[in-house]
matplotlib code that plots the C-alpha trace (Angstrom):
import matplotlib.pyplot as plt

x = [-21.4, -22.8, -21.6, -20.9, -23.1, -21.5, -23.7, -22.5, -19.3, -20.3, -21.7, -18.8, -16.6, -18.8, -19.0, -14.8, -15.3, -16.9, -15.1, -11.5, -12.4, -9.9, -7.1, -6.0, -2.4, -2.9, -3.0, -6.4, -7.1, -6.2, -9.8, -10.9, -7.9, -8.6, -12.0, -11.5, -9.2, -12.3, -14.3, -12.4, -11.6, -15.8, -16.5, -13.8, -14.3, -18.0, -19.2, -21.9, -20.5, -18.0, -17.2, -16.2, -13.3, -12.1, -11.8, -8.4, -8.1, -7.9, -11.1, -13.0, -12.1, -12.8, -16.1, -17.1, -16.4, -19.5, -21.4, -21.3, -23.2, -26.2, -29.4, -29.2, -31.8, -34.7, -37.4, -40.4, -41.8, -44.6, -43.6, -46.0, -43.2, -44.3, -47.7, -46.8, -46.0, -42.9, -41.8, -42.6, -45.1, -43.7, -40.1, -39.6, -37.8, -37.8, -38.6, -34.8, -33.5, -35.3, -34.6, -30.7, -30.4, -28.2, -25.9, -25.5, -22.6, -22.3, -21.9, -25.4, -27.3, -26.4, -27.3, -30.8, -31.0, -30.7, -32.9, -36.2, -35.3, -35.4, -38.5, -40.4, -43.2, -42.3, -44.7, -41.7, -41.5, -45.5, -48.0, -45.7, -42.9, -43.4, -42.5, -38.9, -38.0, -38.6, -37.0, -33.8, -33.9, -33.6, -29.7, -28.8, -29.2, -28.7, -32.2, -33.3]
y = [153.4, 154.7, 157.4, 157.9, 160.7, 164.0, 162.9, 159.7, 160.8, 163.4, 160.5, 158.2, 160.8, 161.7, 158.0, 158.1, 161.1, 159.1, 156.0, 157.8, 161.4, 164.0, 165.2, 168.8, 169.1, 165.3, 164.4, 163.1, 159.5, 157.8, 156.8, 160.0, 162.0, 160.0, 160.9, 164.0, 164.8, 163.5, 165.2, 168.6, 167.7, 167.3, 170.4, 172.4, 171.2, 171.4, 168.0, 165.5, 162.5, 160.9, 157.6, 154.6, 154.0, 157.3, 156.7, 155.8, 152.9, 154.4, 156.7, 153.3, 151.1, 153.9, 154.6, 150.5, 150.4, 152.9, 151.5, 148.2, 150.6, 151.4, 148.9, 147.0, 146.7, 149.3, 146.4, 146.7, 143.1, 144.6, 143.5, 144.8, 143.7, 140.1, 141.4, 142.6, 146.5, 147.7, 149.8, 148.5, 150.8, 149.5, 150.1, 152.0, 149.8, 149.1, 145.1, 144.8, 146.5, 144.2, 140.9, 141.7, 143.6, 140.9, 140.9, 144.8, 146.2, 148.8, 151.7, 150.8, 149.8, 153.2, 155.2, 153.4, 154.6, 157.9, 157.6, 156.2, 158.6, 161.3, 160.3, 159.9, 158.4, 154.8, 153.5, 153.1, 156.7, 157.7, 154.7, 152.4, 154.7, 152.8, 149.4, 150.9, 152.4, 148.7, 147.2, 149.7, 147.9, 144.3, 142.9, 143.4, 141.0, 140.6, 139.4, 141.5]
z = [-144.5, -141.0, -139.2, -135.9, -134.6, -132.6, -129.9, -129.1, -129.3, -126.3, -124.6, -124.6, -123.8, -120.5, -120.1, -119.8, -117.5, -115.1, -115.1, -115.1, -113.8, -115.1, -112.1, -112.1, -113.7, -115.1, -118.4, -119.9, -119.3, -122.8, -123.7, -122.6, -125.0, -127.9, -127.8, -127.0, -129.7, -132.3, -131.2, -131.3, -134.9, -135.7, -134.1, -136.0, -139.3, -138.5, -139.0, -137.1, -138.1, -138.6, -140.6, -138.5, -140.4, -139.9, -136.5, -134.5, -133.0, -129.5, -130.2, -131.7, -129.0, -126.1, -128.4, -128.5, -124.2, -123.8, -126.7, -125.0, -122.0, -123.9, -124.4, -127.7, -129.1, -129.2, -129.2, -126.7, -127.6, -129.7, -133.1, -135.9, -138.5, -137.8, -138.9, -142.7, -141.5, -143.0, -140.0, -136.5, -134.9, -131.6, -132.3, -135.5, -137.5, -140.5, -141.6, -143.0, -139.5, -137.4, -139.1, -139.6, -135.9, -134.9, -137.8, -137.5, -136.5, -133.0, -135.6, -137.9, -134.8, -133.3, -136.5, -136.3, -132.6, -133.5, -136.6, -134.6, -131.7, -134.1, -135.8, -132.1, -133.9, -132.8, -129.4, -127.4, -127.4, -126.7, -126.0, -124.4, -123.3, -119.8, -121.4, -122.8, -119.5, -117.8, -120.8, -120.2, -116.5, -118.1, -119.0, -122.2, -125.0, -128.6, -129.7, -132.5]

ax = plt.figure().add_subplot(projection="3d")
ax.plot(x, y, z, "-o")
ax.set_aspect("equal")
plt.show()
């Protein structure tokens, strides 16, 4: 099963930071304290991830809000999987991840984010790092 990385929990819970800023003496904005209170709970017991199912309802749903922010798909319309290459040198995909994209859920496309920003290797982060940037500009679809 995917995990939700530490890092995206960060993210969403800056995300909820903006949209509902904190007010002295207030208590947290829901989303915000849900998060929060994951996140506290990863750090303590020292973890980077953390199963979606594992989540509360609260934390998933204020998690799935930001993750509905973020570009789908990491695509830069330079396919080399439709050329026989196992990973996309324009992406960094594998074949499998690119032909079941749209079947994926938020949590699995999230954990492939992070694995082909990890890597680096993939053009959309060298060659044509131009090309992603534009793409990030572009409204969001779910084409694989």
């Amino acid at each position: 099963m995917a995990t939700i990385h530490i890092t995206d929990i960060e993210s969403a819970i800056n995300y909820w930071r903006i949209q509902q800023p904190p007010t002295t003496g207030l208590p947290l904005a829901q989303p915000l304290q849900a998060l929060a209170e994951v996140y506290g709970v990863m750090v303590f017991e020292r973890q980077d991830g953390i199963e979606e199912a594992r989540l509360p309802d609260e934390a998933l749903q204020a998690w799935l809000a930001w993750y509905v922010t973020t570009p789908d798909t990491p695509c830069i319309a330079i396919c080399s999987t439709s050329q026989g290459d196992e990973v996309c040198k324009g992406c960094g995909r594998s074949f499998a991840e690119v032909q079941y994209w749209t079947q994926m859920t938020p949590v699995e496309k999230r954990a492939t984010w992070r694995r082909i920003t990890t890597d680096g290797n993939a053009w959309r982060f060298s060659k044509y790092a131009e090309r992603a940037t534009e793409c990030l500009l572009l409204p969001a679809t779910t084409t694989a």
